[in-house]
C-alpha positions in Angstrom: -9.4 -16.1 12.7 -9.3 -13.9 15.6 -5.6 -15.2 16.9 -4.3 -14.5 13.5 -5.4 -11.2 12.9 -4.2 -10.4 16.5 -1.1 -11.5 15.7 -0.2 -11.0 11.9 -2.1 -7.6 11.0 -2.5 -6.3 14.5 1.5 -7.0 15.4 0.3 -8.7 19.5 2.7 -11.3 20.6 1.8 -14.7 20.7 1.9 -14.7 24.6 -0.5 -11.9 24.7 -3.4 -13.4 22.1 -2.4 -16.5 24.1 -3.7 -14.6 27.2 -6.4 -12.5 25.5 -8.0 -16.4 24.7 -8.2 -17.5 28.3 -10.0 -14.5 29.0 -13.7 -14.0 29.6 -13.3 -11.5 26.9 -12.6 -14.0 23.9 -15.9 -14.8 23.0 -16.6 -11.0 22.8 -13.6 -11.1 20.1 -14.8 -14.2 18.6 -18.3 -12.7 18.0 -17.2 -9.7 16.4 -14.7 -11.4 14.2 -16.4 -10.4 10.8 -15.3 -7.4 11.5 -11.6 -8.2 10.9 -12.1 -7.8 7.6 -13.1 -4.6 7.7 -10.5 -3.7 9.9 -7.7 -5.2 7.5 -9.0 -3.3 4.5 -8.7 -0.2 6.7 -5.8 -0.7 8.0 -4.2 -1.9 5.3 -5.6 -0.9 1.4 -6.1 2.9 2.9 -2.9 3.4 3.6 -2.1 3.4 -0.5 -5.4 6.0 -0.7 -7.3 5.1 -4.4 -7.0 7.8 -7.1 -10.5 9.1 -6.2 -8.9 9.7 -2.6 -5.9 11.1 -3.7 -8.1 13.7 -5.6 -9.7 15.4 -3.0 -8.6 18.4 -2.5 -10.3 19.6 0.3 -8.7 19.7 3.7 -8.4 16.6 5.3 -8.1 16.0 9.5 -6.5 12.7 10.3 -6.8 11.9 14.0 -4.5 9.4 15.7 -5.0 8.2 19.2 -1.7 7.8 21.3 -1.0 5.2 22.3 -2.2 2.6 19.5 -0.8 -0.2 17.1 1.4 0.0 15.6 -0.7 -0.6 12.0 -2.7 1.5 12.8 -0.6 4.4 13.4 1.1 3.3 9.9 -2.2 3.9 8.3 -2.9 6.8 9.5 -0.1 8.3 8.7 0.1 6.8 5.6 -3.3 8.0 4.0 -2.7 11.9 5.4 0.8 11.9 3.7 -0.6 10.4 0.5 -4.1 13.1 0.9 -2.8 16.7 -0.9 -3.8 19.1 1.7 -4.1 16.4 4.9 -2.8 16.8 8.5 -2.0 14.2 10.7 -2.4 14.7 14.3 -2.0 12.6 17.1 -3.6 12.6 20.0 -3.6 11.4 23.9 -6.1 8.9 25.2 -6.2 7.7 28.7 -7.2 3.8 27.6 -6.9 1.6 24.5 -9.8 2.5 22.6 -10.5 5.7 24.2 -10.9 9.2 23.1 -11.1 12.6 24.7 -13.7 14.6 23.6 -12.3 17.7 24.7 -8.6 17.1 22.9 -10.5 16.0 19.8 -13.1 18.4 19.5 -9.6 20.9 20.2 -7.7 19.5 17.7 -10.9 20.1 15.1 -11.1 23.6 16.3 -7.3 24.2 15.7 -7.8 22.7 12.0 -10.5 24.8 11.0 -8.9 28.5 11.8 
C-alpha cells in the first residue's frame, strides 16, 4: 500500500520508493500507512472544495511549503482558487517536511493587515 501511494498519488519514481524500501525508514512508512488514506482524500477530494467550502466567505490563508510534491502543490492551489476570498502563498522550507516559523508566522501577519 505504501509503494503505490508513493508512486501513483504522490508522483516518486519507482527507483526512489524502490530505495525508500531498503531503508531503515520503511517500516516507519509501513506503520503509518492508514494514514494514506487520509492523505489521498486531502490531496485529492479538496482540491474540488464541497459546496459548504466554497461558501465561506471569510478570508482564507493557504500556506504552501516550497519545495513539495507536486500533488500537493496542486491541491493547494486548487482549494485557494476554488475558496471566494482565499490567498495562496508559498513558502521556503529548508527540508522536506519542514517549516519556518518565522516565514509562516510572517506570512500570517502579512494576511491579516
Amino acid at each position: 500500500m505504501v509503494a503505490t501511494f508513493q508512486i501513483e498519488w504522490v508522483g516518486l519514481p519507482q527507483e526512489v520508493v524502490n530505495d525508500a524500501q531498503r531503508s531503515p525508514m520503511w517500516a516507519q512508512f509501513e506503520a503509518m500507512a492508514q494514514s494514506a488514506v487520509y492523505d489521498a482524500v486531502i490531496t485529492t477530494d479538496l482540491q474540488r472544495p464541497t459546496a459548504e467550502m466554497a461558501a465561506v466567505s471569510t478570508p482564507t490563508l493557504v500556506l504552501q511549503g516550497d519545495p513539495t510534491w507536486p500533488i500537493l502543490a496542486t491541491a493547494a492551489a486548487g482549494i485557494a482558487r476554488r475558496l471566494p476570498n482565499a490567498i495562496h502563498r508559498i513558502l521556503p522550507v529548508e527540508a522536506v517536511h519542514g517549516i519556518d516559523p518565522g516565514g509562516t508566522a510572517a506570512a500570517i501577519r502579512d494576511f491579516e493587515q
